[in-house]
C-alpha positions in Angstrom: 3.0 -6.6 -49.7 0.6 -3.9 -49.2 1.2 -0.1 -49.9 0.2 0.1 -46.1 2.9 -2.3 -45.0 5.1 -0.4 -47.1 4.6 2.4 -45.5 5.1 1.4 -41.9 8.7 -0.1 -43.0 9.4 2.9 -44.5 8.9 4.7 -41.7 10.9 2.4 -39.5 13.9 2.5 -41.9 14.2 5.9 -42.0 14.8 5.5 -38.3 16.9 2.9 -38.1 19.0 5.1 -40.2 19.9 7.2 -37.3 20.0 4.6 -34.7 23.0 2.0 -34.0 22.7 -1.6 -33.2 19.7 -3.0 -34.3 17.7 -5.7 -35.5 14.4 -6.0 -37.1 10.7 -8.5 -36.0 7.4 -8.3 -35.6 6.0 -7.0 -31.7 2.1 -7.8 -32.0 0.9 -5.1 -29.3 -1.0 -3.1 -27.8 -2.3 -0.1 -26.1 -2.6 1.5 -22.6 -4.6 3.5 -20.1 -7.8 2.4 -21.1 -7.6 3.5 -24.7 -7.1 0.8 -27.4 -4.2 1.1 -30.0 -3.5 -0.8 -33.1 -0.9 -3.5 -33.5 2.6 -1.2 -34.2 5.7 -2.3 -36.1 8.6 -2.2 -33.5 12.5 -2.0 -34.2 14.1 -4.4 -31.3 18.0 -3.6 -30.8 20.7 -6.1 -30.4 22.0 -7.4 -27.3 25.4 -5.9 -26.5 27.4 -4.6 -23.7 26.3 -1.0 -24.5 23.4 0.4 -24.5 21.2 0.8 -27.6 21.1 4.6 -28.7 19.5 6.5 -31.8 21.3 9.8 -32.9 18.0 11.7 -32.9 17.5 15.2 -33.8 14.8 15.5 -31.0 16.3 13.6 -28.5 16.1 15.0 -24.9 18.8 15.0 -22.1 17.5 14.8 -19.0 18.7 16.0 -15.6 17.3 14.7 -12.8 17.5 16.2 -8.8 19.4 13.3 -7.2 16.9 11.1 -5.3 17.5 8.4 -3.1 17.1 4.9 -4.3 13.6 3.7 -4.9 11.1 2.7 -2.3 7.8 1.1 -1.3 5.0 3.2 0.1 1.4 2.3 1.5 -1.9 4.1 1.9 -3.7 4.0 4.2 -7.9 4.4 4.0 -10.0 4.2 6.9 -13.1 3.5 5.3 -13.4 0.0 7.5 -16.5 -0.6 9.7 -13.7 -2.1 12.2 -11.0 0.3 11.9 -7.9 -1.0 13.9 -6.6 2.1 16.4 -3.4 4.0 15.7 -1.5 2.4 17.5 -2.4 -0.8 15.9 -2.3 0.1 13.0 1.7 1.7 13.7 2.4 -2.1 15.3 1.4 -3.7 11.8 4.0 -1.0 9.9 6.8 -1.6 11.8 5.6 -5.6 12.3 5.9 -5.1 8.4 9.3 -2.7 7.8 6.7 -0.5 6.1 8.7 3.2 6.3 6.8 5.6 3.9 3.1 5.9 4.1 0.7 8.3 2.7 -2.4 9.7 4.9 -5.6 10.8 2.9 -6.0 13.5 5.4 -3.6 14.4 8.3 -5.5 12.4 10.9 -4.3 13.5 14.9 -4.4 10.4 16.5 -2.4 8.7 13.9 -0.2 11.5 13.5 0.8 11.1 16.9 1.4 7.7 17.4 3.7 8.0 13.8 5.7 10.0 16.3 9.1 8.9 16.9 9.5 5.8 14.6 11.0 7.4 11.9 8.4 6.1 9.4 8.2 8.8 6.3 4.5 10.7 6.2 2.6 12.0 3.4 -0.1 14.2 5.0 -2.9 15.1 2.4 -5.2 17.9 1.9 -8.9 16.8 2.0 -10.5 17.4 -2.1 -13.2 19.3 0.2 -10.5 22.0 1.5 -8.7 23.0 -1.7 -11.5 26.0 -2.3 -10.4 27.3 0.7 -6.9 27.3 0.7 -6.6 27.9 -2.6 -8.4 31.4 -1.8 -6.6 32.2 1.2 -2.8 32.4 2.5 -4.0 32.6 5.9 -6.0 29.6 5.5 -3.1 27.5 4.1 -1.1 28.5 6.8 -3.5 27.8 9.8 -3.7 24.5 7.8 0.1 23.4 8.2 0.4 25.1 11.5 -2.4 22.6 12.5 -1.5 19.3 10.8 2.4 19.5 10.1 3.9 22.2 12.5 2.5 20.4 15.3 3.6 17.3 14.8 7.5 17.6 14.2 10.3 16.6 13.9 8.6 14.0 16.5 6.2 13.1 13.4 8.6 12.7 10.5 6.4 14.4 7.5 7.8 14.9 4.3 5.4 15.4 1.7 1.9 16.9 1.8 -0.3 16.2 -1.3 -3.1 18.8 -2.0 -6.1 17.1 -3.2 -6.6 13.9 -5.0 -6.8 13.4 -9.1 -8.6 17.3 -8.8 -8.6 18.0 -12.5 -10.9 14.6 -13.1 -12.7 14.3 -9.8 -13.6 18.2 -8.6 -12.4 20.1 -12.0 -14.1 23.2 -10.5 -11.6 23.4 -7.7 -8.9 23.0 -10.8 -8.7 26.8 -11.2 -6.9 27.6 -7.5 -5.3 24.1 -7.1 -1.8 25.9 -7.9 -2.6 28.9 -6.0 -3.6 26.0 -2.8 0.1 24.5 -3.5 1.9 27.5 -3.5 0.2 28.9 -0.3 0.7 25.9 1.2 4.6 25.7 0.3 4.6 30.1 1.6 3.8 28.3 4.5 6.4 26.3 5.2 9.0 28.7 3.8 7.9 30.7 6.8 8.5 27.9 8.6 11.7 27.0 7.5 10.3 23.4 7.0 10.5 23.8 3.0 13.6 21.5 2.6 12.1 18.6 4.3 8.7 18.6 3.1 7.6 18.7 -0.3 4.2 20.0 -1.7 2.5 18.3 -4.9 -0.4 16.9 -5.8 -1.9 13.5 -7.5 -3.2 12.8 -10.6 -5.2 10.0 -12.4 -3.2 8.8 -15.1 -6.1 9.5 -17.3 -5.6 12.8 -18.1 -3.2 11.4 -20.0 -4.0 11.2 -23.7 -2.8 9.3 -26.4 -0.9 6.9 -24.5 0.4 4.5 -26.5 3.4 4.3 -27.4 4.4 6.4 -24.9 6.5 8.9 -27.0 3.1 10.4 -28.3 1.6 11.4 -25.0 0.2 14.2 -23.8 -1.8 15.6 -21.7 -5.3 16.9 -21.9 -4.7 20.4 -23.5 -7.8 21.7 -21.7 -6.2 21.6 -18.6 -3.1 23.4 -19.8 -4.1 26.8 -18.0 -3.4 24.3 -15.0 -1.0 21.7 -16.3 1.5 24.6 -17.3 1.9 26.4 -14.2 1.6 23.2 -12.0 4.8 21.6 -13.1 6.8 25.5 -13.3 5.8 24.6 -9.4 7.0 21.6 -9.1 10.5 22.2 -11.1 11.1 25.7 -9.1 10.6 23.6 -5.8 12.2 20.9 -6.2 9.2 18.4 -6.2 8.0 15.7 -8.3 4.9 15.0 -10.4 2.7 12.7 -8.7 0.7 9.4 -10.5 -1.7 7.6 -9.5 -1.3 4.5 -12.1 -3.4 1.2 -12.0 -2.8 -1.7 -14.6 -6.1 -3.0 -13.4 -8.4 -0.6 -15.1 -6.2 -0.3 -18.0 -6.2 -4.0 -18.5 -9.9 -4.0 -17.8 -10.6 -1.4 -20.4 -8.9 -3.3 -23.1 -11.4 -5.5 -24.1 -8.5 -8.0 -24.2 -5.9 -6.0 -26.3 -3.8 -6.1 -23.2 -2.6 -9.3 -22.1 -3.4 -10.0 -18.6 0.7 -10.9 -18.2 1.4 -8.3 -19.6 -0.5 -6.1 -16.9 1.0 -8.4 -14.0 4.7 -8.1 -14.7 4.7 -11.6 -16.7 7.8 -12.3 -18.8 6.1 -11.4 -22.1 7.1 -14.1 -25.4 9.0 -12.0 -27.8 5.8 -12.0 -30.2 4.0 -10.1 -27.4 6.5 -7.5 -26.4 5.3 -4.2 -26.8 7.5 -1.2 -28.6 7.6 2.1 -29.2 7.9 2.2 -32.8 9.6 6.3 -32.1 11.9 5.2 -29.3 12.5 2.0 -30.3 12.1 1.4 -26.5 10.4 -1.9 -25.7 7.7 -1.9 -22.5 7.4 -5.7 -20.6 4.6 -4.4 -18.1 1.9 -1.5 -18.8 3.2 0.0 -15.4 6.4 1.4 -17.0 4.3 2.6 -20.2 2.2 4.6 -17.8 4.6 6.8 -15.9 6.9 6.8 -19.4 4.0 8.3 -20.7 3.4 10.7 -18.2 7.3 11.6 -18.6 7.0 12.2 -22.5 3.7 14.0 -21.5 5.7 16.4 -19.2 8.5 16.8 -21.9 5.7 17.7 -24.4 5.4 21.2 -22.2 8.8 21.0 -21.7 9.3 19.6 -18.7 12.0 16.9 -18.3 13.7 17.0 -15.2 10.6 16.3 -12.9 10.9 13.0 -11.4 7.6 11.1 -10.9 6.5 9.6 -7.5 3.2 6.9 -7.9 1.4 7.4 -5.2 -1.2 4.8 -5.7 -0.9 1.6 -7.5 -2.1 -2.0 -6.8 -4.5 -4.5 -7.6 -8.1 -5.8 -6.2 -8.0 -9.4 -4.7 -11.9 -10.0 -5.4 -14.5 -8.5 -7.5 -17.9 -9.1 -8.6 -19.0 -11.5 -12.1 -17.5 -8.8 -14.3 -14.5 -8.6 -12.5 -13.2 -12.5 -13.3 -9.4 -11.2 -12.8 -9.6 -9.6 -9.5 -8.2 -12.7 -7.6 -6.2 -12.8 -4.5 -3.8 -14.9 -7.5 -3.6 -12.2 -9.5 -3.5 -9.3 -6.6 -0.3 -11.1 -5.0 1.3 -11.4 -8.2 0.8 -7.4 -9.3 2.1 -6.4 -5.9 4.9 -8.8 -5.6 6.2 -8.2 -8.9 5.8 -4.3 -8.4 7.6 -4.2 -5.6 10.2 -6.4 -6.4 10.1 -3.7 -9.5 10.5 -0.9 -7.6 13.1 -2.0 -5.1 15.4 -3.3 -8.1 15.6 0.4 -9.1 15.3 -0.2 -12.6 13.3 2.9 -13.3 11.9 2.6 -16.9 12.7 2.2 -20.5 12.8 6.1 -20.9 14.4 6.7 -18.0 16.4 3.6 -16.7 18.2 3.3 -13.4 15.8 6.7 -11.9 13.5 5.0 -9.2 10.4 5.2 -9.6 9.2 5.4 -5.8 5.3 3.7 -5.5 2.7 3.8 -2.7 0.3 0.6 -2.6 -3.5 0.8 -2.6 -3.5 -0.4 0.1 -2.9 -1.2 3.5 -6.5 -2.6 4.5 -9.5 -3.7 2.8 -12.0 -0.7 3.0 -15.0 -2.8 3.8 -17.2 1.2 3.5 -16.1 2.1 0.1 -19.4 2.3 -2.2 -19.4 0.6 -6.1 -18.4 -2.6 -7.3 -17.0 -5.5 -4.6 -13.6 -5.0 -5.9 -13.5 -1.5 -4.5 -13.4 -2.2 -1.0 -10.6 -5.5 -1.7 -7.5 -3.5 -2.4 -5.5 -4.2 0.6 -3.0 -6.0 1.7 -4.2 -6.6 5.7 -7.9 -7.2 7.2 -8.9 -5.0 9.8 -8.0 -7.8 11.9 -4.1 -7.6 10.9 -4.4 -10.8 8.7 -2.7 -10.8 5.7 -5.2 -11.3 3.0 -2.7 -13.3 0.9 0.9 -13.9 1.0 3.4 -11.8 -0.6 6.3 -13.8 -2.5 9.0 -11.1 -2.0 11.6 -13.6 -1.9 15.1 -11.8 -2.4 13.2 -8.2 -2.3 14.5 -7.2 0.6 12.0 -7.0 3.9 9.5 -4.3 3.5 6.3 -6.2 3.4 7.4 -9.3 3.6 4.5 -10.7 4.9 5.4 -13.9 3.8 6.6 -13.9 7.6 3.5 -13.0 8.8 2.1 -16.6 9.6 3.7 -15.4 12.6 0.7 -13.6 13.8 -1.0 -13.4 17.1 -4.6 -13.2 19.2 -4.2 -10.5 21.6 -7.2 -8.8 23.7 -8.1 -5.3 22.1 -7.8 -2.4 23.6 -10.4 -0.9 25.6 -12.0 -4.1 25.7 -14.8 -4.5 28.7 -13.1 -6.1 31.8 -16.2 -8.4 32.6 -15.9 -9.5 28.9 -12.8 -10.4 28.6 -12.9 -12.7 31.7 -15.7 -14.3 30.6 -13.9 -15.2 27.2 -10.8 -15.9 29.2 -13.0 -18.2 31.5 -14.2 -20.2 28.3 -10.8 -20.8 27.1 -8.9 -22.2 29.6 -12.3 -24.0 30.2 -14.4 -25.7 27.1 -12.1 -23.8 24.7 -9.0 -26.7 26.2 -6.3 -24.2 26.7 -3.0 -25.0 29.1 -3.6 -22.0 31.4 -0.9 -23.5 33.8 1.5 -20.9 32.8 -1.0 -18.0 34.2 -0.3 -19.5 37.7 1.3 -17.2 40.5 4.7 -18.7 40.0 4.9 -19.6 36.3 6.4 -17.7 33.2 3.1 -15.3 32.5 1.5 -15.0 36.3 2.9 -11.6 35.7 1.6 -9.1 34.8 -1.6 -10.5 36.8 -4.5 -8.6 35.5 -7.4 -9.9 32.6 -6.1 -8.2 29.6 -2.5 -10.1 30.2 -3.8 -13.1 30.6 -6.7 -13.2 28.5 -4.4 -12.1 25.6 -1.9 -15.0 26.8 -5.1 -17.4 26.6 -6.3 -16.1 23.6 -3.3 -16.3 21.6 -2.8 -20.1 22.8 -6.1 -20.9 21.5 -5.4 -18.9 18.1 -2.5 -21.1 17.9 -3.9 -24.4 19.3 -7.0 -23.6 16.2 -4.1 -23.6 13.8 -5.1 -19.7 13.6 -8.4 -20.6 11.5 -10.9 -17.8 10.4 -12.9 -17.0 13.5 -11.0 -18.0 16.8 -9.8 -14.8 17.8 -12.5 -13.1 18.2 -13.9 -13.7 21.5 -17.4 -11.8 21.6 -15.2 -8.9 19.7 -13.0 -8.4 22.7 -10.1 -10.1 20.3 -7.7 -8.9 17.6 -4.8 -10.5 15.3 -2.0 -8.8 15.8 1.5 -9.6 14.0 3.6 -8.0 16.8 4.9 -10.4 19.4 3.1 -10.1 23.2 6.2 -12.4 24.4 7.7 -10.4 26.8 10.9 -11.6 29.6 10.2 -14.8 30.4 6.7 -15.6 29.1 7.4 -17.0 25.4 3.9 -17.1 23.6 2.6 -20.1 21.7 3.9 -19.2 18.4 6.3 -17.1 18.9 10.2 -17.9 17.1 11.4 -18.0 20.7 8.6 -21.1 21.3 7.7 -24.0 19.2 4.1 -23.1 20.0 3.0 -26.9 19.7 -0.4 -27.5 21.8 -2.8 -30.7 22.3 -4.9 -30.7 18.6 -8.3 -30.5 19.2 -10.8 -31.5 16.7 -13.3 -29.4 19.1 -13.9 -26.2 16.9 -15.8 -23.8 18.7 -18.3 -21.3 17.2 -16.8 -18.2 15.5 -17.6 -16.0 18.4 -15.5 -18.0 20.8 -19.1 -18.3 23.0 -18.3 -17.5 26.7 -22.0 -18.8 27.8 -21.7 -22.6 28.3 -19.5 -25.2 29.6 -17.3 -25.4 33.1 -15.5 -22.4 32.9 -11.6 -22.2 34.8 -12.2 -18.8 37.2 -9.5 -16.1 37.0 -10.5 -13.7 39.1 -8.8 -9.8 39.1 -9.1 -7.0 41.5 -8.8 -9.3 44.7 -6.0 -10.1 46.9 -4.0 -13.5 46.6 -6.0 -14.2 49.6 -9.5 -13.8 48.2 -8.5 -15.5 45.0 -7.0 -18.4 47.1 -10.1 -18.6 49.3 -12.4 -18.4 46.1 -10.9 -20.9 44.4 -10.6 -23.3 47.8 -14.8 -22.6 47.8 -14.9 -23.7 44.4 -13.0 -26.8 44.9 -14.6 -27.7 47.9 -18.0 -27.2 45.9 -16.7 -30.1 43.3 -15.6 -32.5 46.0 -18.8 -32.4 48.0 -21.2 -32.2 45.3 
């Protein structure tokens, strides 16, 4: 046995000394947050009824503000060439029991159509603005008059971030960042909206050094001018630290030290579990050892009753040749297993049973973003509404359980031209071989008897009829998929739980753009009288008999 060996067992006797319950093997792991770590010596407790504890001299208690159970976030980026309109994009969140999002600004339009669903709103700061309000009480406060005063109660805000990951992405703004948070919380002292809405800000997990085990982090002591006062901020106020924490790039980073399971949420084999040879504590996903480090980070200063909120986490469902792992396989397992995670309320070795709340990066694929291909496949939806994989949430309650969301519908978009849409409704009940019969004065969906009702009838029966295949609701770009149900009194839509949605198959598969140019089209003609359309469609019938 080597004097080296020797001396990592002595070291991990000496602690065992002080600790009850345990049991000695061999963990063969591992390092995290991009920075490798040799293979440690862990001390794995016995199984028992009790929890495992170690009568340490430097052992911490820690008293937490009492937060409500743990939940699951989204963001929301608008960096899409196609972005879907408020409105839409509120439909999908309540289609998909989403309640908390964050905002990466504190957009009007979407603040008002937030109003009155009771869905929880982190507003954000722009990285661009901190300069400003950071030099200027006035400034802050014209800010939250703007984007949070005028929007509730309607608008249910309870969190503004200020800025995004500032000390690594704009570390010259880093100097007022806690002079921007604390102008910004004046303001809603003044406001008497302080209880409600909390004021932090983000930061990449990478100032973060030393991170495994976790026990031995800390953060960057450059940015302790910052760091310091920052979380005396967020204790006086009652806030919590906010991470931004991504497996991906840590697992990336690696060079294969960390196991791709082990970065998924994949039950680990007992060889390949990894432990904190100080705590003892053992770490089956990199996610926990991140925000455990960050805690241990915090207690370094001193700081250990701040609770941490991630507010971005996920997992890219395509990449580029150097990017093998970003798979829509590997992107549904990350986010199932994290939010299956998070909703269980298990918090983390260090702190077990304290929720550790998580936002998903998220909600759409950001087709704009600039870098590698995995950068704009985060999401979770297409601009279109379509999931871009399947969740398997089973038993995880029903946020985003979009493993419902084969119930999804074509619907005409809003603001769609008139003439355009009756031209694509023309082709579908025509070449495209839908059953208009139910858009007859009489039947279920006559009413109400303008184009965008009945297009949207006739293009969601041809969605259906297509077996809802890439392309077919689209319709010249005067379509949309849309997960919220048009059915509405008596008009049941193809697809729809209240219908069994079964049409004539059709191995006819028309172009991708749903062309509106050729064939013998049905007529449907708005903005006349019963009359006209009667005498119209007598002419035309007359025209077929005679010709």
């Amino acid at each position: 046995m080597s004097v080296f060996t020797l001396s990592i067992m002595s070291s991990a006797m000496k602690m065992i000394s002080e600790c009850y319950f345990f049991s000695i093997r061999k963990v063969g792991l591992i390092g995290i947050s991009g920075r490798i770590r040799s293979l440690v010596f862990g001390i794995r407790p016995k199984e028992g009824k009790g929890q495992f504890f170690c009568l340490n001299p430097t052992a911490e208690l820690h008293f937490f503000p009492p937060f409500p159970d743990g939940f699951v976030g989204v963001n929301i980026g608008t960096a899409l060439s196609d972005m879907p309109s408020p409105t839409q994009v509120v439909a999908l969140l309540k289609a998909q029991n989403i309640r908390h999002v964050r905002l990466y600004d504190a957009d009007r339009a979407l603040l008002l159509a937030l109003a009155n669903t009771g869905i929880r709103v982190t507003v954000s700061v722009p990285n661009d603005q901190i300069l400003g309000i950071g030099q200027s009480n006035a400034t802050a406060a014209n800010w939250v008059a703007r984007n949070v005063i005028a929007h509730v109660p309607a608008t249910n805000i309870t969190a503004i971030a200020v800025g995004s990951e500032i000390l690594t992405t704009l570390p010259n703004a880093a100097p007022l960042l806690v002079s921007a948070l604390k102008f910004i919380h004046s303001a809603l002292v003044a406001s008497n909206l302080d209880g409600q809405i909390k004021v932090s800000t983000p930061h990449s997990s990478s100032i973060i050094l030393d991170s495994f085990p976790p026990s031995q982090a800390f953060f960057n002591r450059s940015w302790d001018p910052v760091m310091v006062p920052l979380l005396k901020f967020l204790q006086s106020t009652g806030s919590y630290f906010m991470l931004n924490a991504y497996p991906y790039y840590d697992y990336m980073q690696s060079n294969g030290v960390i196991p791709l399971d082990y970065a998924l949420f994949r039950p680990l084999p007992p060889d390949k579990e990894a432990v904190d040879a100080n705590t003892l504590l053992h770490y089956t996903n990199v996610f926990d050892a991140i925000v455990d480090a960050a805690y241990f980070a915090m207690s370094y200063l001193n700081f250990t009753n701040i609770p941490i909120f991630v507010t971005e986490s996920g997992w890219p469902s395509k990449g580029d040749s150097s990017e093998p792992d970003a798979t829509l396989e590997n992107a549904n397992t990350y986010n199932s297993n994290l939010i299956r995670h998070v909703l269980n309320n298990t918090g983390t070795p260090k702190h077990p049973k304290i929720a550790v709340s998580t936002y998903i990066y998220e909600l759409y694929n950001e087709d704009l973003r600039p870098g590698a291909i995995s950068e704009k496949n985060w999401g979770l939806f297409d601009a279109d509404g379509m999931p871009v994989y399947t969740l398997h949430l089973t038993g995880a309650g029903t946020v985003l359980a979009n493993d419902t969301t084969n119930q999804t519908f074509c619907v005409a978009k809003e603001g769609a031209d008139p003439k355009m849409l009756q031209a694509a409704l023309d082709w579908a009940c025509g070449p495209g071989k839908v059953d208009c019969s139910y858009l007859l004065q009489g039947q279920p969906c006559y009413e109400p008897d303008n184009v965008v009702a009945h297009s949207t009838y006739a293009f969601n029966a041809y969605f259906q009829m297509m077996a809802k295949s890439p392309g077919t609701c689209d319709f010249k770009g005067v379509a949309t998929v849309t997960t919220t149900d048009p059915s509405h009194g008596s008009c049941i839509f193809p697809g729809s739980a209240g219908r069994n949605g079964s049409l004539p198959n059709t191995t006819s598969l028309a172009p991708s753009s749903n062309s509106a140019t050729s064939g013998c089209h049905s007529v449907y003609i708005y903005g006349a009288g019963s009359f006209t359309t009667s005498v119209i469609l007598g002419v035309l019938l007359m025209s077929v008999l005679f010709l």
